[in-house]
VOZAMAR-730939 format. One line per 3 residues: number of its first residue (from 1); their letters; for each residue x, y, z of N, C-alpha, C. Coordinates in steps of 0.05 Angstrom, whole numbers, plus 32768, in hexadecimal, padded with zeros to 4 digits. Example, Ala and Ser with C-alpha at 12.3 -4.5 7.8 and 13.67 -1.06 7.14 Angstrom:
2
1> AS> 8108 7F8E 809C 80F6 7FA6 809C 8108 7FBE 809C  8101 7FD3 808E 8111 7FEB 808F 8102 8001 809D
REM end
This chain:
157
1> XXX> 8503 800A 7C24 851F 8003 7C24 8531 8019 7C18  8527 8024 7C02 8532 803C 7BF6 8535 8050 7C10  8522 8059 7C1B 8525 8070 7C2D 8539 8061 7C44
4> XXX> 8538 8049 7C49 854B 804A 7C59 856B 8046 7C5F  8563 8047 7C3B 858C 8047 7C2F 858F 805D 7C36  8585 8073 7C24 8586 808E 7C23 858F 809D 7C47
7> XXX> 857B 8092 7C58 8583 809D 7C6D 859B 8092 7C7E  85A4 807B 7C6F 85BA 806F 7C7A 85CF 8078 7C6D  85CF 807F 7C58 85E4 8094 7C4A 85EB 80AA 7C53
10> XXX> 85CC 80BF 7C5D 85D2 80D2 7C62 85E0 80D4 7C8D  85DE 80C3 7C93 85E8 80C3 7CAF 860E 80BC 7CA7  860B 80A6 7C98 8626 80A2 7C99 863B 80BC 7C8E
13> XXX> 8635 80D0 7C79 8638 80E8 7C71 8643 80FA 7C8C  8628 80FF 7C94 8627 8111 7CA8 863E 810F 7CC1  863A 80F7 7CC2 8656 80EA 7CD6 8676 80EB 7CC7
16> XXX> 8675 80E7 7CB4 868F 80F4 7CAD 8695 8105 7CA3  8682 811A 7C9F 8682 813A 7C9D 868D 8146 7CBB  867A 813B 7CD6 8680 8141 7CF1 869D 813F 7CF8
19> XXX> 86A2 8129 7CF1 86B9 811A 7CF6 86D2 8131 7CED  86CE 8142 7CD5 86E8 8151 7CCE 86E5 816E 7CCE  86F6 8181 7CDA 86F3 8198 7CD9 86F1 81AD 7CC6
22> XXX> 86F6 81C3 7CC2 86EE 81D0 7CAE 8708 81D3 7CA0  872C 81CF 7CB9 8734 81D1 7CA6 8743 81BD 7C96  8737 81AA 7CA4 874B 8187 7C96 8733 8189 7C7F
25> XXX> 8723 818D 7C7A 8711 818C 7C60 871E 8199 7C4C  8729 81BB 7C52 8734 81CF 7C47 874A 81C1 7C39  875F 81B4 7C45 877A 81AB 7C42 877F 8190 7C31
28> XXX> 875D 817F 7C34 8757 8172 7C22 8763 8171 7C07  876D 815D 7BF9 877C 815A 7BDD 876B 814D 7BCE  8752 8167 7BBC 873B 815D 7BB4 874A 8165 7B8F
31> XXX> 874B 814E 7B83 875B 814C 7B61 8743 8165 7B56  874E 8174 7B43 8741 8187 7B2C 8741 81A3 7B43  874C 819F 7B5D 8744 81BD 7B6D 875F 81C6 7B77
34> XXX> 875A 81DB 7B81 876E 81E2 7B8D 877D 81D5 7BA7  8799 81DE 7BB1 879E 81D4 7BCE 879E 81E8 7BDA  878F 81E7 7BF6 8793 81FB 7C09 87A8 81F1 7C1F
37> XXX> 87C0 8206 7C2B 87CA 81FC 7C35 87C7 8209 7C57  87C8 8208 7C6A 87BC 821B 7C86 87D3 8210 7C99  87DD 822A 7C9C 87F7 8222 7CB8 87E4 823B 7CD0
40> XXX> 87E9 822E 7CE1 87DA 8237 7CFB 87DF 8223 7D0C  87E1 822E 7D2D 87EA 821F 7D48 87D1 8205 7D3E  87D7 81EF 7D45 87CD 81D3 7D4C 87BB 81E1 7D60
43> XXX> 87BB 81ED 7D76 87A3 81F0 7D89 878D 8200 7D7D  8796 820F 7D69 8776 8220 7D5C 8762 8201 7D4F  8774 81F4 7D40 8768 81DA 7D34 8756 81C6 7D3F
46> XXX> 8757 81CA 7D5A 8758 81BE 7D74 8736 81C3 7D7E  873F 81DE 7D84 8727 81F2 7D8B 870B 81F7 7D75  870E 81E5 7D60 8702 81E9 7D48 86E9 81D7 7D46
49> XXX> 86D0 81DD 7D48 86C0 81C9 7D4F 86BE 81B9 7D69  86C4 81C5 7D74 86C9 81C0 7D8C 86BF 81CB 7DAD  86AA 81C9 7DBD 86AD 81D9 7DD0 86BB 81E2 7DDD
52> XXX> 86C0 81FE 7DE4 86D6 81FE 7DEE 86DB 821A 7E0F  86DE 8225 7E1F 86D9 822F 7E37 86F3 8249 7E39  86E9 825B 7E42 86FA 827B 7E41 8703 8272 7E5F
55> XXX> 871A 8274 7E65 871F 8277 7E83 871A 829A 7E8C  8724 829B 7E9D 8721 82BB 7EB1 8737 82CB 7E9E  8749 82BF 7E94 875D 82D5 7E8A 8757 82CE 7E72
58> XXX> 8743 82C1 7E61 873C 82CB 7E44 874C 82B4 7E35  875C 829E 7E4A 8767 828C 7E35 874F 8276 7E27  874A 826F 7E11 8737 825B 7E10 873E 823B 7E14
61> XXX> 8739 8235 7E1D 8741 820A 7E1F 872C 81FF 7E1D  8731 81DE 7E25 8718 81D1 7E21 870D 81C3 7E35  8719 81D0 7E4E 871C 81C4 7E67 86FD 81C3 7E73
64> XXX> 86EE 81B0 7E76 86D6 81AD 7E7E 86CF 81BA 7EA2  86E3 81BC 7EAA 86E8 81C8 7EC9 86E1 81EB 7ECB  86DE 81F1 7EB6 86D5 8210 7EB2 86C3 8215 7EA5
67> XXX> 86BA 822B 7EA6 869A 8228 7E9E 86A0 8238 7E7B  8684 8234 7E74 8689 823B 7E4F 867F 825D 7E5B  867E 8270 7E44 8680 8286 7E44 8675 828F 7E25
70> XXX> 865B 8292 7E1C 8657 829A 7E07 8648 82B8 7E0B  8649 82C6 7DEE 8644 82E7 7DE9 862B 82E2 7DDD  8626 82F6 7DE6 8609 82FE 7DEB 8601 8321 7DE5
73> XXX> 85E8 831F 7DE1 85E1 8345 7DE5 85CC 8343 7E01  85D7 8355 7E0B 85CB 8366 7E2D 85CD 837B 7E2D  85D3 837D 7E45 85D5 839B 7E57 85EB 8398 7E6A
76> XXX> 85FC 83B4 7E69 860E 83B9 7E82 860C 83D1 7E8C  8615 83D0 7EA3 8610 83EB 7EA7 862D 8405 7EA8  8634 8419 7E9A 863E 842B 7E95 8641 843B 7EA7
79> XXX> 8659 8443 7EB7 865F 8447 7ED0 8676 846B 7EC5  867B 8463 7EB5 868E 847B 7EA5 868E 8478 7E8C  868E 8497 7E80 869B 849C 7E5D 86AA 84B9 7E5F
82> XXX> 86C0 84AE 7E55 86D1 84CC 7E5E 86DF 84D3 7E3F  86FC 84D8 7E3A 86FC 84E6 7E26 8713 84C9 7E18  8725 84DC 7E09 873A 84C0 7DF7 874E 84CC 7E05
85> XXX> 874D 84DC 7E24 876B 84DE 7E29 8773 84CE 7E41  8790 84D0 7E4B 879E 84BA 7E5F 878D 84BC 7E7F  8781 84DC 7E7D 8773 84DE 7E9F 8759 84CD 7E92
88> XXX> 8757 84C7 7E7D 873B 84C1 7E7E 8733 84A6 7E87  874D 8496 7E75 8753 8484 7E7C 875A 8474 7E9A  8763 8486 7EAD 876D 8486 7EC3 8754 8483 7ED1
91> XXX> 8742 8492 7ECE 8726 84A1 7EDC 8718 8484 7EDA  8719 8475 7EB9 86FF 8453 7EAE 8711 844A 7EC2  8728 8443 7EC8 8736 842B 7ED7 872D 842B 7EF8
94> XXX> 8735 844B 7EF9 8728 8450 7F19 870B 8447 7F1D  86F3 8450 7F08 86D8 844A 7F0A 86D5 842E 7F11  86E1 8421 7EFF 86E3 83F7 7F02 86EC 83F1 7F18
97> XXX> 8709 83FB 7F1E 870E 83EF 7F41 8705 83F4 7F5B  86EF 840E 7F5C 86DE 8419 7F68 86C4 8408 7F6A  86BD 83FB 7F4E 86A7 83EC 7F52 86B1 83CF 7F5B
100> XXX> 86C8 83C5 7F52 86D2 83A7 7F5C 86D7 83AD 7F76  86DC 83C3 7F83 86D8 83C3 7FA3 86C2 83C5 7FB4  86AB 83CC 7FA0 868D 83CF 7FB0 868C 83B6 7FAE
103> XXX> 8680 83AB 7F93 8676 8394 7F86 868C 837D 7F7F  8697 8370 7F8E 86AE 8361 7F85 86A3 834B 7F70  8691 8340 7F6E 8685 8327 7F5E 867B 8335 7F3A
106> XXX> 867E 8354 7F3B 8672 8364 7F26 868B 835A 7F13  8685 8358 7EF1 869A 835C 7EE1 869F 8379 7EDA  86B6 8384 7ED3 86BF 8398 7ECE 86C9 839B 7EBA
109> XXX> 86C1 83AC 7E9E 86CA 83B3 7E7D 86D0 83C9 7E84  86F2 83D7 7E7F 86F9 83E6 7E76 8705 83E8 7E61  86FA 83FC 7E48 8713 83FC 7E34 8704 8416 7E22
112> XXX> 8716 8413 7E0A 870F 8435 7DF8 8706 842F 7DE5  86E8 8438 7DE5 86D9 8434 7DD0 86D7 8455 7DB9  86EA 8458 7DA5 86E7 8472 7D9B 86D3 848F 7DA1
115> XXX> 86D9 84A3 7DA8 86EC 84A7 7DAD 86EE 84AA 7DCA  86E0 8499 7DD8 86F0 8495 7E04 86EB 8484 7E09  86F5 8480 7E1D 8700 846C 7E34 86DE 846D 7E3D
118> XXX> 86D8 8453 7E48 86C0 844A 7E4F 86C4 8438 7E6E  86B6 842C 7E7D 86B4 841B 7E94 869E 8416 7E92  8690 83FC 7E8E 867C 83F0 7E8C 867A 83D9 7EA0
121> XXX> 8666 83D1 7EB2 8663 83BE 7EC4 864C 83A6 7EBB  8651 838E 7EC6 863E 8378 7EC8 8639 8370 7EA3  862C 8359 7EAC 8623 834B 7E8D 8603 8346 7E9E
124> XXX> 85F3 8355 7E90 85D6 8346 7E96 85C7 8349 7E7E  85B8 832B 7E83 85A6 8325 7E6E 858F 8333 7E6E  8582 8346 7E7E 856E 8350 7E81 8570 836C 7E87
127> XXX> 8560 8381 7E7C 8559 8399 7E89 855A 839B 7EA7  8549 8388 7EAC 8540 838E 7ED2 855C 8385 7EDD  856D 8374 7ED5 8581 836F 7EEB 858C 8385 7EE6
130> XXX> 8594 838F 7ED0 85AC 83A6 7ECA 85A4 83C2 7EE2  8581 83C9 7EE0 8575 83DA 7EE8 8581 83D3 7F0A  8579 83BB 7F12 857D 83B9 7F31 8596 83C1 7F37
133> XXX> 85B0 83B5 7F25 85C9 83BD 7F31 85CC 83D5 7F23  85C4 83E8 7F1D 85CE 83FE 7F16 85BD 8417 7F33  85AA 83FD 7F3B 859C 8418 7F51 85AE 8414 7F6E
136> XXX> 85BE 83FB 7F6D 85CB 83FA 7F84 85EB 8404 7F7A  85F3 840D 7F67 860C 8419 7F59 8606 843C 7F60  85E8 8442 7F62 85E5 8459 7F63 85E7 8460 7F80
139> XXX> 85DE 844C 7F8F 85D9 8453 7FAA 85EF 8453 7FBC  8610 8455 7FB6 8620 844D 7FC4 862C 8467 7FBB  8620 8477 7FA0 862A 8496 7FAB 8642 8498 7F9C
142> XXX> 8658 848A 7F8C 866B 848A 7F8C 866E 8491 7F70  8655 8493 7F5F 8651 848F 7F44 8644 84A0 7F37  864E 84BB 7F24 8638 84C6 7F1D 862D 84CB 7F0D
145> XXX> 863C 84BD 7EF4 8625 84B0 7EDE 8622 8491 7ED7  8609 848B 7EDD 860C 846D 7EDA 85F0 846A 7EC8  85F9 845D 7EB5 85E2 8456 7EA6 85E1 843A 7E95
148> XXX> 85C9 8434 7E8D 85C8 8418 7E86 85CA 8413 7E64  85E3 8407 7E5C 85E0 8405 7E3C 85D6 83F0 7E36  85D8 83E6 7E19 85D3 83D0 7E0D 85EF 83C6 7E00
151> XXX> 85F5 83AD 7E06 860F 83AC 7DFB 8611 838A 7DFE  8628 8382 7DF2 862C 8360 7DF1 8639 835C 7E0C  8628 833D 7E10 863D 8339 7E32 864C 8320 7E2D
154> XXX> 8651 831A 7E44 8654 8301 7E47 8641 82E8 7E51  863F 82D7 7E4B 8625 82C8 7E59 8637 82AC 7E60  8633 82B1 7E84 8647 829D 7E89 8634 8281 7E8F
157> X> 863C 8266 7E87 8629 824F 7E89 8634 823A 7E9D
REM end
């Protein structure tokens, strides 16, 4: 009977621990402590314990009609690294729209990782996929350093 107070204690706990976020706990008016007070948009609050889904342009919601999108470590494949100047930059953007015209379904990372401009392609979970699309990246001629890094992707579900 004892063990099964105890575990009936500890469920009812647990459920109203679930039940409140980290920051209505925070904001809590607990006597002998401090008050914390937190101004922030109502939608971060929202998003808090919460599943929640990246659309295409990076907005997050909670819209079940789009798929979730969690980070991960993989492989992409590296299509350009040029220098920290504006042609270089010009050169990663050209590399990406060059491959979104071979490979339209490919994702495309351009941006400046100190000190150059980079173009990185695809999110794969595996060596061998990265390997396969990097031998058909090579075979279209258009590309003349392409190599396979290790880096965080996206892992779309």
């Amino acid at each position: 009977m004892r063990k099964f107070t105890l575990l009936l204690l500890l469920l009812v706990v647990a459920h109203v621990l679930s039940a409140q976020n980290i920051v209505k706990s925070l904001q809590s008016n607990v006597p002998g402590q401090g008050k914390v007070t937190i101004h922030q948009d109502p939608a971060i609050e929202a998003l808090i314990g919460s599943e929640h889904t990246v659309s295409a342009d990076g907005t997050a919601t909670s819209s079940s009609a789009e798929h979730r999108i969690l980070k991960g470590t993989g492989y992409r494949i590296q299509v350009y690294a040029g220098t920290n100047s504006r042609a270089a930059r010009t050169e990663a953007t050209n590399m990406g729209n060059k491959v979104k015209d071979l490979f339209p379904e490919m994702k495309v990372y351009t941006f400046f990782s100190t000190p150059r401009w980079l173009c990185r392609v695809g999110d794969f979970r595996s060596i061998e996929e990265a390997d396969a699309m990097m031998r058909k990246l090579r075979s279209t001629g258009g590309f003349k350093e392409v190599t396979i890094v290790k880096d965080h992707i996206n892992i779309h579900l």
